[in-house]
VODRENZA-838514 format. One record per residue (C-alpha): residue in three letters; x, y, z. Coordinates in steps of 0.5 Angstrom, whole numbers, plus 500, padded with zeros to 3 digits. Layout:
BEGIN
PT / rest / c1 / c2 / c3
PT / ALA / X / Y / Z
...
//
This chain:
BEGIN
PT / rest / c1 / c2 / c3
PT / UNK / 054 / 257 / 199
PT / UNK / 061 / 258 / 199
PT / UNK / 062 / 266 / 199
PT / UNK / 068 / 270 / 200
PT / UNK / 067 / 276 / 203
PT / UNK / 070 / 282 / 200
PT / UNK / 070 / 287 / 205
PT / UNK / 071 / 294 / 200
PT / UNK / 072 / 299 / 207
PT / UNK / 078 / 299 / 205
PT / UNK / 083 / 298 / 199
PT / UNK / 078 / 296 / 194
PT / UNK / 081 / 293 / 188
PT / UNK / 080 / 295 / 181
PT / UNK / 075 / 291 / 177
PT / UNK / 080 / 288 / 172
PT / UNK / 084 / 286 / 178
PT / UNK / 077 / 282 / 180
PT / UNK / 077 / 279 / 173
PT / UNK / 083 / 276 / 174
PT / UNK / 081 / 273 / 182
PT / UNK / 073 / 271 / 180
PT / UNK / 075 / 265 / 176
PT / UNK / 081 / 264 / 181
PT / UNK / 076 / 263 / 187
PT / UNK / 071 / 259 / 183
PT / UNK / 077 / 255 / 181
PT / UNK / 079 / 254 / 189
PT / UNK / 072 / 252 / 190
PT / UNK / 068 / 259 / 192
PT / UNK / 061 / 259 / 189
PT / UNK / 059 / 267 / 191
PT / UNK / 063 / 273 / 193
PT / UNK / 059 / 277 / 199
PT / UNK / 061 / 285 / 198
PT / UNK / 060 / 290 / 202
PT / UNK / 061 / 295 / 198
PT / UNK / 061 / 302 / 204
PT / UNK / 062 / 308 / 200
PT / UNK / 065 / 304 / 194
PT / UNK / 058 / 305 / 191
PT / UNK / 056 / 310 / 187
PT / UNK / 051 / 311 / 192
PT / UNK / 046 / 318 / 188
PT / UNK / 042 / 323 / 189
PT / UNK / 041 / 324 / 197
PT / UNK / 046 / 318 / 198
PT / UNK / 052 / 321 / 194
PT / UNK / 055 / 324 / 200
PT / UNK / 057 / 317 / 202
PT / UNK / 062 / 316 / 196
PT / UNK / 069 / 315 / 196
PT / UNK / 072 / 319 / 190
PT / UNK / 074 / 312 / 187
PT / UNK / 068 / 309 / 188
PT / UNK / 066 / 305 / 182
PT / UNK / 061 / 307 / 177
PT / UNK / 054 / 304 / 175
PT / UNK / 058 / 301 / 169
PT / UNK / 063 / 297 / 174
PT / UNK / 058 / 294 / 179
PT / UNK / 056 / 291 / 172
PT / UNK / 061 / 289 / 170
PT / UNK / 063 / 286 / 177
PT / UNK / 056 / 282 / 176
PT / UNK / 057 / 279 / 169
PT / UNK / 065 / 277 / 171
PT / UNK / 061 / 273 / 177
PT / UNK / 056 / 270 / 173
PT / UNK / 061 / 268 / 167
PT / UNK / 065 / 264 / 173
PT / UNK / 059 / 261 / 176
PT / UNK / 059 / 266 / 183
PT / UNK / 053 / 269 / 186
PT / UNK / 053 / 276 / 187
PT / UNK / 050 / 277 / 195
PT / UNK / 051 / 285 / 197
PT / UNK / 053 / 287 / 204
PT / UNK / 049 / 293 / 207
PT / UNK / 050 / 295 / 214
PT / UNK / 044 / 297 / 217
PT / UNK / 046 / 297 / 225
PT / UNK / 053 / 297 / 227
PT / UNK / 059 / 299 / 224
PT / UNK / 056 / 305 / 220
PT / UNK / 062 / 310 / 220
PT / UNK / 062 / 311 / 214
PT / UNK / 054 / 314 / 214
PT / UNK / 055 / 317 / 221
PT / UNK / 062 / 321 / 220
PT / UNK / 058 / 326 / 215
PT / UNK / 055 / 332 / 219
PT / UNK / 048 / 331 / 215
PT / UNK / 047 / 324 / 218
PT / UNK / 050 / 326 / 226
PT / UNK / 044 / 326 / 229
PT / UNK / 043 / 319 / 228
PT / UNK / 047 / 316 / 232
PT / UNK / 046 / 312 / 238
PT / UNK / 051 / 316 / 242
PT / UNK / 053 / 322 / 239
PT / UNK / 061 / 322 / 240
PT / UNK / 061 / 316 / 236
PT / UNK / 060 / 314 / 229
PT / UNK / 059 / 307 / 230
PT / UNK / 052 / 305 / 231
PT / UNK / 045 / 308 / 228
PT / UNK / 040 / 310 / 234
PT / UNK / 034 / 306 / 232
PT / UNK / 029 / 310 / 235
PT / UNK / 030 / 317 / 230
PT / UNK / 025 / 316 / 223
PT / UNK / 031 / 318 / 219
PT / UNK / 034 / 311 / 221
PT / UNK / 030 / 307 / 218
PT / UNK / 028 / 311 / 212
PT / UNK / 036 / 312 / 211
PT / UNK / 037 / 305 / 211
PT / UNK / 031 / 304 / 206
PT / UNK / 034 / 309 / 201
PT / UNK / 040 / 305 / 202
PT / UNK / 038 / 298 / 201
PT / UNK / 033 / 301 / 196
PT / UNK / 039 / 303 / 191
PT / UNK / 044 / 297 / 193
PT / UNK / 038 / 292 / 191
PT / UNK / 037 / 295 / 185
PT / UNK / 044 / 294 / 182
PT / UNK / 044 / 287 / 184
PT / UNK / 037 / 285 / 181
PT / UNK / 041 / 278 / 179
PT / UNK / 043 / 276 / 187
PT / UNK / 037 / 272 / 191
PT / UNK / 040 / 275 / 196
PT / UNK / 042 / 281 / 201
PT / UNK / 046 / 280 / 207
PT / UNK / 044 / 286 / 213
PT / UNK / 051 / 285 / 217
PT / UNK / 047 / 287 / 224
PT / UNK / 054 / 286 / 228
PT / UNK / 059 / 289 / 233
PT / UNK / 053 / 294 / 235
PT / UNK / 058 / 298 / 239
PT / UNK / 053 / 302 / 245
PT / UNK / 047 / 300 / 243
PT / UNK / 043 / 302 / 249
PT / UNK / 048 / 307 / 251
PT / UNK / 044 / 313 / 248
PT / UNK / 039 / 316 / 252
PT / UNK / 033 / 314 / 247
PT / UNK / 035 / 308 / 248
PT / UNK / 034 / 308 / 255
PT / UNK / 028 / 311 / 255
PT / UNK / 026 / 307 / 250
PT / UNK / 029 / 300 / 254
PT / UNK / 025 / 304 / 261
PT / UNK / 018 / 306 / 258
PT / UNK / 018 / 299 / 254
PT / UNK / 021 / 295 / 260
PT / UNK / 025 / 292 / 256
PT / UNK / 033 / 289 / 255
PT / UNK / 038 / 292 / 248
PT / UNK / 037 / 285 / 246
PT / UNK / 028 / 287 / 245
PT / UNK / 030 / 293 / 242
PT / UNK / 035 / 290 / 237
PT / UNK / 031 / 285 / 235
PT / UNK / 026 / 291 / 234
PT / UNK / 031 / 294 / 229
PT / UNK / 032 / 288 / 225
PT / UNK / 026 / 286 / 224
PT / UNK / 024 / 293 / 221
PT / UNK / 029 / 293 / 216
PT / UNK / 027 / 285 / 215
PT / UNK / 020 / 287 / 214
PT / UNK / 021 / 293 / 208
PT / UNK / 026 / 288 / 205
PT / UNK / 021 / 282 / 205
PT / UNK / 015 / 288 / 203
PT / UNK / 019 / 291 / 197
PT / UNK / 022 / 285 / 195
PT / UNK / 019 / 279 / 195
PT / UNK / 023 / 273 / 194
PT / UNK / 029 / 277 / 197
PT / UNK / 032 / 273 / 202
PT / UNK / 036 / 275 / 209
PT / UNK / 043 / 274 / 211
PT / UNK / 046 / 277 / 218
PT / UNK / 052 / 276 / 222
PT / UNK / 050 / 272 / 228
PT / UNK / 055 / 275 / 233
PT / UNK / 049 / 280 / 236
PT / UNK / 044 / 274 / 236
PT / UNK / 049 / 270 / 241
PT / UNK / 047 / 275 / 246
PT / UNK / 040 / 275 / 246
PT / UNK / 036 / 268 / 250
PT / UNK / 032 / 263 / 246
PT / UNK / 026 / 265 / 249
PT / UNK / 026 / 272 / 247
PT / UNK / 027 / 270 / 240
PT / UNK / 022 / 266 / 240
PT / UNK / 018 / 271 / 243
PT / UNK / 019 / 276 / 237
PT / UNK / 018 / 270 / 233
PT / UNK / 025 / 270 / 229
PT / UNK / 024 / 262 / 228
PT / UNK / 026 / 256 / 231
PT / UNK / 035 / 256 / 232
PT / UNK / 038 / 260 / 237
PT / UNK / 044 / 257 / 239
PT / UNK / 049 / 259 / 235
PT / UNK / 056 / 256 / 235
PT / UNK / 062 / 258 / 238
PT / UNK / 067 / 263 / 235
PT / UNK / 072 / 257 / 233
PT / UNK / 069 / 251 / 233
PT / UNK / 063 / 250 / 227
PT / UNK / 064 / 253 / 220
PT / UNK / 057 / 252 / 220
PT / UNK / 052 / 258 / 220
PT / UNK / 046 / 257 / 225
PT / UNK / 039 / 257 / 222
PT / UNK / 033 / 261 / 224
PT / UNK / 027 / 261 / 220
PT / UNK / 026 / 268 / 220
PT / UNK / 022 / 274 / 218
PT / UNK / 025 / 274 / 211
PT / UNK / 028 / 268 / 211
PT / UNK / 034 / 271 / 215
PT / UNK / 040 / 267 / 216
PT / UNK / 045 / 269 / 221
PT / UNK / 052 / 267 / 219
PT / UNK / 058 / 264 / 223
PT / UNK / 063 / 268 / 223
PT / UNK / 071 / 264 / 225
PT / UNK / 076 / 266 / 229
PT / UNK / 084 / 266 / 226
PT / UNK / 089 / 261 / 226
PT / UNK / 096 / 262 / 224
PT / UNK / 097 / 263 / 216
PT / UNK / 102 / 262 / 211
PT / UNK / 107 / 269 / 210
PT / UNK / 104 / 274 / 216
PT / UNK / 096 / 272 / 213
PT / UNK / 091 / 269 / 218
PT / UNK / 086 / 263 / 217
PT / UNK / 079 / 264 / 219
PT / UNK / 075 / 259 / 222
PT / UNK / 076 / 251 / 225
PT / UNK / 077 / 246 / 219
PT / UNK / 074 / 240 / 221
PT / UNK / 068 / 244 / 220
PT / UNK / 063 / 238 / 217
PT / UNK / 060 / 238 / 209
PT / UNK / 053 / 240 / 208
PT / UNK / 048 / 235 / 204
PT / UNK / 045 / 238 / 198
PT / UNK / 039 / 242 / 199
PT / UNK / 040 / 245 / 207
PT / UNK / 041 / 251 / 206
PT / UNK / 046 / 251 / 209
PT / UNK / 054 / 255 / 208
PT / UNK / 060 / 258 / 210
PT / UNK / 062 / 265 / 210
PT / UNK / 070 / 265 / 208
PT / UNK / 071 / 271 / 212
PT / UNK / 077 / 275 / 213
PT / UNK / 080 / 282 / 214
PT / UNK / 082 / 284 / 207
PT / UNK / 081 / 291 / 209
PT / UNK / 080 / 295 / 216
PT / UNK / 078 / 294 / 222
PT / UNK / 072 / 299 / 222
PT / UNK / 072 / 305 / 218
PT / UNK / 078 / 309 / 221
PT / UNK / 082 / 303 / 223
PT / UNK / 089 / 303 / 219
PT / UNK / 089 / 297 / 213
PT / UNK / 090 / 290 / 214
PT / UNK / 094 / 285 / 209
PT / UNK / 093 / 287 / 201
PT / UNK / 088 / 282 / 197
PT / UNK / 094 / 279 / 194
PT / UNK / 098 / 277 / 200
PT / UNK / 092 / 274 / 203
PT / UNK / 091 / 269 / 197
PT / UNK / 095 / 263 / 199
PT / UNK / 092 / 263 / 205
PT / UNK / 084 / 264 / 203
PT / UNK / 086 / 259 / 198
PT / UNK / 088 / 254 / 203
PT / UNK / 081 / 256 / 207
PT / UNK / 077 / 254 / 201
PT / UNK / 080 / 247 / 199
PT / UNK / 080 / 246 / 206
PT / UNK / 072 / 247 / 206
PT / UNK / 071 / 243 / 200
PT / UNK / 075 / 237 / 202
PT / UNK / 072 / 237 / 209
PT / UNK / 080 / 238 / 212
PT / UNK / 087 / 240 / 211
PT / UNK / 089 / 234 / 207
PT / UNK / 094 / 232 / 203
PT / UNK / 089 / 233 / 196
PT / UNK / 088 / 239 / 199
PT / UNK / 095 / 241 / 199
PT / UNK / 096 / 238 / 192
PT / UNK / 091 / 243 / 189
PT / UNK / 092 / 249 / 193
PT / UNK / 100 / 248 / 190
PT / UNK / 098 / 247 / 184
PT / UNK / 093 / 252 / 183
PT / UNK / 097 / 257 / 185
PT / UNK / 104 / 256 / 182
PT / UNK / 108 / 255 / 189
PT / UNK / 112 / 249 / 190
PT / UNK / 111 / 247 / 197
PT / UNK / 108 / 251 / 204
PT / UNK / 110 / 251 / 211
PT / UNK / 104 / 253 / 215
PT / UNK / 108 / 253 / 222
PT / UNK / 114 / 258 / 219
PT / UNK / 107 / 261 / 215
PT / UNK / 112 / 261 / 209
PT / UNK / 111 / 259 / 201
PT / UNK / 116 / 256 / 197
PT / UNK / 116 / 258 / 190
PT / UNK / 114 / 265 / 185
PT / UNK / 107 / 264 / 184
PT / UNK / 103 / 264 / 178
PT / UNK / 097 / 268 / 181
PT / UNK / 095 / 274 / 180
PT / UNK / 098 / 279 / 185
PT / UNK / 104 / 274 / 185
PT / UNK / 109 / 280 / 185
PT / UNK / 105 / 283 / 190
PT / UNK / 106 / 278 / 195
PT / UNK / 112 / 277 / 194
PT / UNK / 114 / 285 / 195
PT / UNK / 110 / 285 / 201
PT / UNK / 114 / 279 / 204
PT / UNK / 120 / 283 / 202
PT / UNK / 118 / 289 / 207
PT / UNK / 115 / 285 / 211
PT / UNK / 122 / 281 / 213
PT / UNK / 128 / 286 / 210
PT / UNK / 126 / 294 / 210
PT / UNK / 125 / 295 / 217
PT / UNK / 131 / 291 / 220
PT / UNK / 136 / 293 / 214
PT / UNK / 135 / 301 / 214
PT / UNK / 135 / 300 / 222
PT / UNK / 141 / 296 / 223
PT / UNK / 145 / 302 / 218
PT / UNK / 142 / 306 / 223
PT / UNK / 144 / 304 / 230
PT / UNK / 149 / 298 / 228
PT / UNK / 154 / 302 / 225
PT / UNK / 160 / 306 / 229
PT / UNK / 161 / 311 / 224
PT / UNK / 154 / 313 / 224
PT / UNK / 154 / 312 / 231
PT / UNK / 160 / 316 / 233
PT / UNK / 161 / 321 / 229
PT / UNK / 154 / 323 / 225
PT / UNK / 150 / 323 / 231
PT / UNK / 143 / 327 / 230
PT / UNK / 147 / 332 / 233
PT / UNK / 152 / 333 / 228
PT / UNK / 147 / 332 / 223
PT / UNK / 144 / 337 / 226
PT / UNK / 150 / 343 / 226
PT / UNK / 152 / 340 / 220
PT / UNK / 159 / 339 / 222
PT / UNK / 163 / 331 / 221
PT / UNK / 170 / 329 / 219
PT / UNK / 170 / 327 / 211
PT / UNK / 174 / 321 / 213
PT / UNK / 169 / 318 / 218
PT / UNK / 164 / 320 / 214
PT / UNK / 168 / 316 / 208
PT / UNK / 167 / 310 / 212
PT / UNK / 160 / 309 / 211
PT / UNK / 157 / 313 / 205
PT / UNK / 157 / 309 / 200
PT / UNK / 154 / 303 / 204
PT / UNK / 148 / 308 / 206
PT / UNK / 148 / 310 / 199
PT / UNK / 148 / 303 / 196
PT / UNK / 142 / 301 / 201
PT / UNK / 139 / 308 / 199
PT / UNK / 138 / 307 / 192
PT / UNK / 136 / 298 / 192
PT / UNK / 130 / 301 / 196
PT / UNK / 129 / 307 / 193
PT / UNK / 128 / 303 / 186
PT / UNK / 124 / 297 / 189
PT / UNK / 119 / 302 / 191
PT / UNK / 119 / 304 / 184
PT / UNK / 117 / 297 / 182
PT / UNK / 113 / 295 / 188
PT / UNK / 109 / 303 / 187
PT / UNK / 107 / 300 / 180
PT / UNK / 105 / 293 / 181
PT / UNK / 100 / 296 / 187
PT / UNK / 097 / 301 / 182
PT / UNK / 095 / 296 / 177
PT / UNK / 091 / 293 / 183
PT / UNK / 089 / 299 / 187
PT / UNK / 086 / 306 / 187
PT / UNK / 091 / 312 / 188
PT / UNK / 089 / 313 / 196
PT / UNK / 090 / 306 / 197
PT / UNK / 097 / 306 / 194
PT / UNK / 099 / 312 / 198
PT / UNK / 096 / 310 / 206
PT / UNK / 100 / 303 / 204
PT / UNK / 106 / 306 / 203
PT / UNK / 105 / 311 / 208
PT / UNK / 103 / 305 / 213
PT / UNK / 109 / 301 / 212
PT / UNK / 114 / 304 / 208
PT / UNK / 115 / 310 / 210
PT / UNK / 116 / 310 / 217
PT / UNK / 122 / 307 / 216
PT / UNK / 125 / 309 / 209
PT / UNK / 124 / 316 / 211
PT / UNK / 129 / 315 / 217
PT / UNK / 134 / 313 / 211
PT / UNK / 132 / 318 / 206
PT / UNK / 133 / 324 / 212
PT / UNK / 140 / 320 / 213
PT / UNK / 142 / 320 / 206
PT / UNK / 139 / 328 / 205
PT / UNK / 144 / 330 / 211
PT / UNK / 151 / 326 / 209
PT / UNK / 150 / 329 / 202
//
């Protein structure tokens, strides 16, 4: 298993912008994609609170499956069923379920209404995906597990650990998925496992494997036969990437012979961090980087071939991965996008910043207090103006064009946030310039 995790908690493409990327990635050697929709899907009935108002539709989470079938992808779901559930926990109908009150992370595993949410909610997801063979339950990063004071009493009545009362947790959502779905099998992020000694989970009879491996040294999953047939999978550390993207994972990561079961996880943070974090990079600025992580992983190592491939399949004449640079137009999809990004990244800031602090005119006789008395000596003013003026319209037009090029690929609130985030910090200092020169 080869899967590329699409993390949808933020920016989330549009489905005809999947369509362009699906026969990508089975070209560059994934075969599934692993989504975690959060409040993308069209959650019903008692559930609907949890959708963003762009969540996609039934007909898209269809659609998504055919297009992943037509390129030979296995569709796997993501549903968060422990940590990293602000998204539920944010609602006021759903506060009383958390493990510490102040904060939205994590589910208090000792409420009823915990688990009978996460069946309603697993019950939903697994029911649009009939096709997939798999489920992945996440279970990571459960932030204050054990902080809560049911968690204590429980950890004190029970003579316990977090580790014992994780466990717990995990294996009721494994057996309503192994009672309710036969043949369904489990994935889950092995982080939380690292922390809990083999002898306890032999002892809670999560199966044989329990030493994971370290962050940045095997690509590999750990396997533990499980209740389920859960199967905790290896997360990778970043190294540097091509154009302000991150590579995940250590690439001397050994092949898998057929029929093990085994397989990698490309994980990356193709949206935010948790739920109330800002956006990390765009889909399409991070697709040189994932297709270098996908060769890498099908050739065994960084190679020559590798190289080839990744260039050719992506229309770039060469890559320096210590400048983190990519030489030439690009023919993939979201090219343009890349390249804008590439063009803010490097030149927006340190040009409008450079107008703003480096000219002497400005400087000297359009300070802010000027500005703000609105008084200044037309000749000195003259001496700057249409330089400012000039960088004002460039890059007033090129965020037309860049505007245009994301709304193709996103939904309206993410076109915003991104620009709110990386462009108007510094273009509306020259906007305000501009505004009091005129």
């Amino acid at each position: 298993m080869r899967l590329v995790h699409l993390d949808l908690k933020g920016a989330a493409p549009k489905v005809s912008y999947l369509e362009q990327v699906f026969p990508l990635l089975s070209q560059l050697g994934a075969n599934g994609i692993l989504i975690e929709y959060e409040d993308m899907f069209p959650f019903q009935g008692e559930l609907e609170i949890l959708k963003s108002p762009y969540a996609y539709s039934e007909e898209d989470i269809e659609r998504i499956q055919q297009l992943a079938e037509l390129h030979k992808l296995e569709v796997v779901p993501l549903v968060q069923t422990f940590g990293h559930v602000e998204f539920i926990l944010k609602h006021e109908k759903y506060q009383h379920l958390r493990e510490v009150e102040r904060f939205p992370n994590s589910f208090n595993p000792h409420i009823p209404d915990t688990l009978a949410l996460l069946k309603s909610i697993l019950s939903q997801v697994i029911e649009k995906h009939r096709r997939s063979t798999w489920i992945h339950i996440g279970a990571d990063e459960v932030f204050h597990l054990g902080e809560g004071m049911d968690s204590k009493n429980w950890m004190s009545r029970n003579k316990g650990d977090t580790g014992t009362m994780y466990l717990k947790h995990i294996k009721e959502v494994l057996g309503f998925i192994a009672t309710q779905y036969l043949g369904l099998q489990a994935l889950m992020w092995d982080d939380m496992l690292r922390k809990i000694s083999v002898g306890a989970l032999r002892g809670e009879r999560m199966g044989m494997a329990a030493v994971a491996p370290k962050l940045g040294v095997s690509a590999a999953p750990v396997r533990v036969g499980a209740l389920a047939g859960v199967v905790p999978s290896a997360r990778q550390e970043p190294v540097p990437g091509p154009v302000g993207t991150r590579l995940w994972g250590d690439m001397r990561s050994p092949r898998h012979s057929p029929g093990t079961g085994d397989g990698v996880v490309r994980w990356r943070w193709l949206c935010r961090y948790d739920h109330y974090s800002v956006l990390c990079e765009l889909l399409p600025v991070s697709i040189p980087s994932l297709a270098i992580c996908l060769q890498t992983l099908v050739n065994g190592g960084f190679t020559e071939e590798t190289k080839r491939k990744v260039l050719d399949v992506l229309g770039f004449q060469s890559m320096q991965l210590e400048q983190s640079t990519c030489e030439g137009r690009g023919a993939f999809p979201g090219a343009e996008i890349y390249h804008m990004v590439e063009q803010v990244n490097g030149h927006l800031k340190e040009s409008i910043l450079k107008v703003l602090e480096e000219e002497s005119a400005i400087k000297g006789w359009f300070s802010p207090y000027h500005r703000k008395r609105q008084f200044g000596n037309p000749r000195n003013m003259e001496s700057f103006g249409s330089k400012v003026l000039k960088l004002h319209e460039d890059w007033e037009s090129f965020v037309r064009d860049l505007r245009v090029q994301l709304e193709r690929v996103y939904f309206p609130d993410t076109v915003e946030e991104w620009m709110e985030e990386n462009i108007s910090p510094y273009l509306d200092q020259l906007r305000d310039l501009v505004q009091d020169y005129q």
